[in-house]
N, C-alpha and C positions, 0 to 999 in steps of 0.2 A: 358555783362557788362565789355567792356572795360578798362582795367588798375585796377581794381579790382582782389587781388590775392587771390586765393579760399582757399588758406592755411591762409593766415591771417586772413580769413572769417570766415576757421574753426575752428583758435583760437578765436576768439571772441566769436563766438558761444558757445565752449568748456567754456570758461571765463565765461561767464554771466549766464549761466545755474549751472554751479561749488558753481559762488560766492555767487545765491541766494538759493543753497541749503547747504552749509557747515554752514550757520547762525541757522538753525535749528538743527543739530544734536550738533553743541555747547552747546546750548543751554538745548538741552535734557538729554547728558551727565549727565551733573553737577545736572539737576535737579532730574534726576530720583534718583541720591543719594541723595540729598537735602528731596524728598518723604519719604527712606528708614528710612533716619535720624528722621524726624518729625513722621513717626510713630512709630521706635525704641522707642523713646522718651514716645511715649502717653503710651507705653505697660510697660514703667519700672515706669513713673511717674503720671500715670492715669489723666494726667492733660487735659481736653478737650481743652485748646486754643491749644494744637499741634494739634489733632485729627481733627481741626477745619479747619488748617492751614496745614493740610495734604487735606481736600476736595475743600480746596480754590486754589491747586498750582495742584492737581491733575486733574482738569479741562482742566488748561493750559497747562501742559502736554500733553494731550491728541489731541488737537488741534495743538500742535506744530511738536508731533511725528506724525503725518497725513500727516501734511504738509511734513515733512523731507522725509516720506514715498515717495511719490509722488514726489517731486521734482529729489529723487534719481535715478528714474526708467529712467530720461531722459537720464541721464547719460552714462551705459550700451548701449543705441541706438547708442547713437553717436561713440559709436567705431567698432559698424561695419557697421555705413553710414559713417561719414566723415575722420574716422580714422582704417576704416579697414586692412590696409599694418602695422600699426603698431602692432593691434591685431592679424595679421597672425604669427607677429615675434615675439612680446612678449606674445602672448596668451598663450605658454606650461607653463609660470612661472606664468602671472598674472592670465589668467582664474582661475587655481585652487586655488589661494589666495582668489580671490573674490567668488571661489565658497563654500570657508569655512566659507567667514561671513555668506553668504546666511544659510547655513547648522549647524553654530551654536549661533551666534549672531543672527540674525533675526526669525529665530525656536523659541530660547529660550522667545524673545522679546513678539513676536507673541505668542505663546503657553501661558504667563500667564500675558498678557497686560491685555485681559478679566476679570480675577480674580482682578487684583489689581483694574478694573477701577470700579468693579458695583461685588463685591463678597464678601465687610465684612461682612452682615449678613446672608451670605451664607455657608462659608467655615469654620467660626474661625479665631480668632484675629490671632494666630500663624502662621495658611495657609495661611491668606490672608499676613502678614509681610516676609512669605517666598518668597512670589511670588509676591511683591512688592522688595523684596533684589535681585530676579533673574532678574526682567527687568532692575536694576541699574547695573547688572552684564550684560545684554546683551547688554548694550551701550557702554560699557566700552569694552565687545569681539569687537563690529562694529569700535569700533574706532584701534581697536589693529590687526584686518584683513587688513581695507582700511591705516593703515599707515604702516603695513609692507609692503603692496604692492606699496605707493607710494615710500617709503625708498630706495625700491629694484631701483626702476628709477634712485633713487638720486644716490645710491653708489651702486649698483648693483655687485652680489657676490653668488656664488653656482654653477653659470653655464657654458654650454660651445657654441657655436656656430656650428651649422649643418652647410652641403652645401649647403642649399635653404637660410640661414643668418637666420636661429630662432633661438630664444635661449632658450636651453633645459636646462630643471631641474635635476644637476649632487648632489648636496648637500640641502635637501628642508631647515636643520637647518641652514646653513648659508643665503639660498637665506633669510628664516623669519628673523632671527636675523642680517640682513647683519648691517655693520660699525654704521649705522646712525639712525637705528631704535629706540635703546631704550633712545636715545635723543629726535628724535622726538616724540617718544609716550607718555614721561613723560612731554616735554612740553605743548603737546596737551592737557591733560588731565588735567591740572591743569588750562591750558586757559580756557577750558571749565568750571571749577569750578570755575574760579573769576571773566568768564561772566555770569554764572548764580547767583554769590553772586553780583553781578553790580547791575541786573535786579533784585532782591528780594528786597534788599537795597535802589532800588528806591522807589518801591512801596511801602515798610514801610516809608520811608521819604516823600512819596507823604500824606502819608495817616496822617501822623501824623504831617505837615504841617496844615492839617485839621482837626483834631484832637489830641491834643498830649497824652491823656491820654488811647488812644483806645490799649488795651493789648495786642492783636493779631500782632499791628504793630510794638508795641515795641519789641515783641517777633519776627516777622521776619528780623526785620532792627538789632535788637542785632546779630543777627546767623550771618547775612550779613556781620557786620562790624567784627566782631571776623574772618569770612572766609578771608576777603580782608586783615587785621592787621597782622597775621597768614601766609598765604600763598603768599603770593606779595615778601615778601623779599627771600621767596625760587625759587618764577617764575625768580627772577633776578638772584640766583646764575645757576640756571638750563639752562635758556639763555644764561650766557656766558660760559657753558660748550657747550652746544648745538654749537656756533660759532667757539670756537675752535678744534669741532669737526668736523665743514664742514671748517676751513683754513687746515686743513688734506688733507681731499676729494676732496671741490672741494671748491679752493684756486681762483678763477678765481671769483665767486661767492661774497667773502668776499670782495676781491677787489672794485668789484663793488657798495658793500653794503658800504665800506668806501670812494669811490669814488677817490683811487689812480689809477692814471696811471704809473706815476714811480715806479719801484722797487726804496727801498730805506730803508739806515738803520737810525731809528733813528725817523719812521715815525711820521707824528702827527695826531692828533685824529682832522678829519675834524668832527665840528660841524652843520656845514652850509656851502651851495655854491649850485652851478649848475653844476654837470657834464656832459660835452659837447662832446657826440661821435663825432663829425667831430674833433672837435681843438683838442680833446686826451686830456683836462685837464679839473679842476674841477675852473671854473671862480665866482670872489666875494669868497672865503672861507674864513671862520671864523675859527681857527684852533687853537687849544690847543700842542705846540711843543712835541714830543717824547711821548704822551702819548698813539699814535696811537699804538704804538711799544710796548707799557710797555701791554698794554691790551691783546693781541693780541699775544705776546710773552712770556710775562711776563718778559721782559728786556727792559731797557732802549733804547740801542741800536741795539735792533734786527731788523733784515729784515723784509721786507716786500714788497711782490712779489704787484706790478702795470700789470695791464690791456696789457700796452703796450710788454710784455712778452708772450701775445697770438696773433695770426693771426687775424684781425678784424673779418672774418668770425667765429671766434671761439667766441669772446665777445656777453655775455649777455649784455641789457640796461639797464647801469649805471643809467643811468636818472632816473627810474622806479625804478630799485632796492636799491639806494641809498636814494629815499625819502620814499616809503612806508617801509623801516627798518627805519628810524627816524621816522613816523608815530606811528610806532607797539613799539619802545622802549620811545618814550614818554611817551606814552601811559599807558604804564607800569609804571614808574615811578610818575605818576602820580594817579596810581591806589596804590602803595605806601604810599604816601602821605594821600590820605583819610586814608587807614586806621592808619596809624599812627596819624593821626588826632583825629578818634572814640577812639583809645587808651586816648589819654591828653584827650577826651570828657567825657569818661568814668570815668578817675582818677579825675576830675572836678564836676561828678555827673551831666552833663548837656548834655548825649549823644541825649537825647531824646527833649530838649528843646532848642537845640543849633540850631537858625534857618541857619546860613551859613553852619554849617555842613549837614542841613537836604538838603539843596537846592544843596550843592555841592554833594552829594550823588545820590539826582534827577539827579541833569544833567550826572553824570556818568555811570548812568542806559544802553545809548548804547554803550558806548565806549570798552566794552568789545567783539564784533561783530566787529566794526570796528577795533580792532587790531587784532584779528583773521582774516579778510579779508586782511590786512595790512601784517603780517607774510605771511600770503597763497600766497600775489603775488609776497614778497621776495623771497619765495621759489622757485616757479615757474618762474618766470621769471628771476632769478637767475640759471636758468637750461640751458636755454637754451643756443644756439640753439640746445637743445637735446631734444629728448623724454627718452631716456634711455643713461645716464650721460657718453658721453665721446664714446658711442659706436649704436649710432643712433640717425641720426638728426630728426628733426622735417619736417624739408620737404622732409622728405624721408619716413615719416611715413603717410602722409596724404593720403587720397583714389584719385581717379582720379575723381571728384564732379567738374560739372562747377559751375566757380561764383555765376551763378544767382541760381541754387537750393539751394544752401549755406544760400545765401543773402536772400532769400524767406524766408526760414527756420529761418532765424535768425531773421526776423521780425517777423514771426508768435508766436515766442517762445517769445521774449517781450511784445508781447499785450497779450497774455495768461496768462504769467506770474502777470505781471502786477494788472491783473483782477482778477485773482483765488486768488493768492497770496495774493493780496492787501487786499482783502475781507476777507483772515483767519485774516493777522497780525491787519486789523480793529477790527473782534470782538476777537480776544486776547487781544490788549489794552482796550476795552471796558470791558472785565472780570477784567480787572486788575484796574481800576478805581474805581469797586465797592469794598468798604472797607471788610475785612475778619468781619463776626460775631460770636457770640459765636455759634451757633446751626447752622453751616454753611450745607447747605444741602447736600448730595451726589451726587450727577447733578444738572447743572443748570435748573432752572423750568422755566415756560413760561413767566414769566415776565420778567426772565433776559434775555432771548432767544430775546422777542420781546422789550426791552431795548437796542438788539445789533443788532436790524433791519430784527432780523428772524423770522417770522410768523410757529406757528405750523399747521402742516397739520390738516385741520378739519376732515377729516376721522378718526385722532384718538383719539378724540374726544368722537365718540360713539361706540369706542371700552370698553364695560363694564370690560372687565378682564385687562386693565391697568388704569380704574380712580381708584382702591383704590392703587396701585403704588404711580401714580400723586397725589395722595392725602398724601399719607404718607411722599411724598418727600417734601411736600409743610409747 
């Protein structure tokens, strides 16, 4: 394959496998606390619509963390096919990062996933709330393992460099906590809670578009909008800590995300434009005078370092990173807004009967995915051209793979994707369509199974020791 370059094959490859598995462990985060919460709930206030609405979101769940599961394993491949040089050199620090989520996050996950999925009337209400509180705790480790180890790339810190160029593990407390991590992991984890209160939020606003008086929805869409009213104005101040913590680091990044090429004091806050790697300026901008400065500095006229201060080979694309960070802070601030919305809805008495609030809530149901993907490729693409920030490139780090296995691989992995994938997030929305009821069942039974196009295997069928199961679920 001709003109085809096998590094930017293996980015893309790396991109598209990343982006369609980071939607689910967002996703799962937030909910497995959203679970914890709703049974907390049932055990202090005996009320079944939680208990209801704990076996209605615990389905989802379950379906979601499968997918996450499997999506993630592609991952790990790919660094020692198409990015093995980099895992030669970064393996002494990241292997053993990632081998502690393995070892305590996914153990933990795995060890009482079981219990909480099909064990309340098995173990006790207490046991089973424990081991529903552990699996919201082993998401929360998975996210707190894979974002120190990405950290370590961003700002990289603990270590030293051997003679072969690895980089060995001299301080593990600094490599875990280096500069940028407890920005990034508090951002994370809060994205993750106001994509999973997005997507709760829809479906009680779906449901109660169709219903308004149905209890269960009001009870999910209230939690929802309390999460988004509540923590939206903290993801903003968290954010611009998190930026002024990478104009520290890495200054070249922020640049790009503002789309200056001049240094200059006094900057202004481009709102809009196009920045244009050949011509070195940001063409059409809309710009707001010195406030670029005032943000970013927190002075009127403070500096501010342009692009054109690094070597082109060293510039991340502005293009890329400049739009998807107005994407992901839009985004936000408009996840703001609803809830501040449901607040006046709520002091109104009309949260539930407000049909533009219900619809503007539906439609916001994805939007908390795509500003996680939106952030993710600020991040990343704001790294580059590094794998490990400032101290190994990215075409230094790729395997020796021609084009075409690349290109192969990278088409096999979107018609797989596409297909497996397509078919979970199919019958997920399909569970999510069907309204919560009171005597919501603890698995779904064969009607909703074949409602979402799944036929039960007839063999088991005239297994006699699971029809009083099937019957009891029923």
């Amino acid at each position: 394959m001709d003109g085809f370059d096998p590094v930017l094959l293996a980015r893309w490859q790396f991109a598209f496998t990343v982006s369609l598995h980071i939607v689910f462990p967002a996703f799962t985060i937030g909910l497995a606390s959203y679970l914890a919460v709703l049974e907390g709930l049932w055990l202090v206030t005996g009320r079944n619509t939680f208990l209801a609405l704990f076996h209605y979101w615990k389905k989802i769940f379950a379906v979601t963390f499968a997918m996450g599961v499997v999506s993630g394993l592609v991952m790990s491949y790919q660094f020692g096919t198409n990015w093995s040089v980099f895992a030669d050199k970064a393996g002494p620090v990241i292997g053993p990062l990632m081998g502690y989520e393995v070892l305590t996050a996914f153990f933990l996950e795995a060890g009482f996933l079981g219990v909480m999925l099909f064990g309340l009337n098995k173990v006790g209400r207490g046991l089973h709330f424990v081991a529903t509180a552990m699996v919201a705790f082993g998401t929360f480790l998975s996210a707190f393992w894979i974002l120190s180890a990405n950290s370590w790339m961003q700002t990289p810190a603990g270590h030293t460099v051997n003679a072969a160029g690895q980089f060995m593990p001299v301080d593990w407390w600094a490599i875990i906590f280096n500069p940028s991590f407890p920005y990034r992991l508090v951002h994370m984890v809060i994205a993750a809670y106001l994509t999973t209160a997005l997507v709760v939020g829809a479906v009680g606003a779906w449901h109660l578009l169709r219903d308004s008086v149905n209890p269960h929805a009001r009870v999910m869409f209230s939690m929802a909008m309390w999460m988004l009213a509540l923590v939206a104005p903290v993801q903003v101040f968290v954010g611009d800590q998190h930026g002024l913590n990478t104009l520290e680091h890495q200054p070249a990044k922020v640049a790009a995300m503002e789309g200056h090429f001049e240094t200059r004091a006094g900057a202004p806050l481009i709102l809009f434009g196009w920045p244009d790697m050949e011509a070195e300026k940001t063409l059409y901008e809309v710009a707001i005078p010195q406030l670029g400065s005032l943000i970013l500095t927190h002075d009127w006229n403070g500096v501010v370092q342009g692009l054109k201060d690094w070597p082109k080979e060293d510039r991340p694309n502005a293009t890329i990173v400049f739009w998807s960070f107005r994407i992901m802070v839009g985004l936000g601030f408009l996840m703001l807004v609803v809830g501040l919305w449901s607040l006046w809805g709520r002091w109104r008495k009309s949260l539930y009967n407000s049909r533009p609030l219900l619809i503007a809530a539906l439609l916001m149901g994805p939007t908390g995915f795509v500003a996680v993907l939106a952030g993710w490729i600020t991040t990343e693409v704001g790294r580059q051209p590094y794998t490990v920030y400032g101290l190994l490139r990215t075409a230094d780090s790729a395997a020796p793979v021609a084009a075409e296995a690349v290109a192969a691989s990278l088409v096999a992995f979107i018609v797989v994707y596409f297909a497996v994938f397509g078919a979970g997030i199919f019958y997920i929305l399909r569970l999510m369509a069907k309204p919560p009821i009171p005597d919501e069942p603890d698995s779904p039974s064969d009607a909703h199974l074949r409602s979402a196009g799944i036929v039960p295997a007839p063999a088991l069928e005239s297994v006699g020791e699971l029809q009083p199961q099937r019957e009891g679920l029923r």
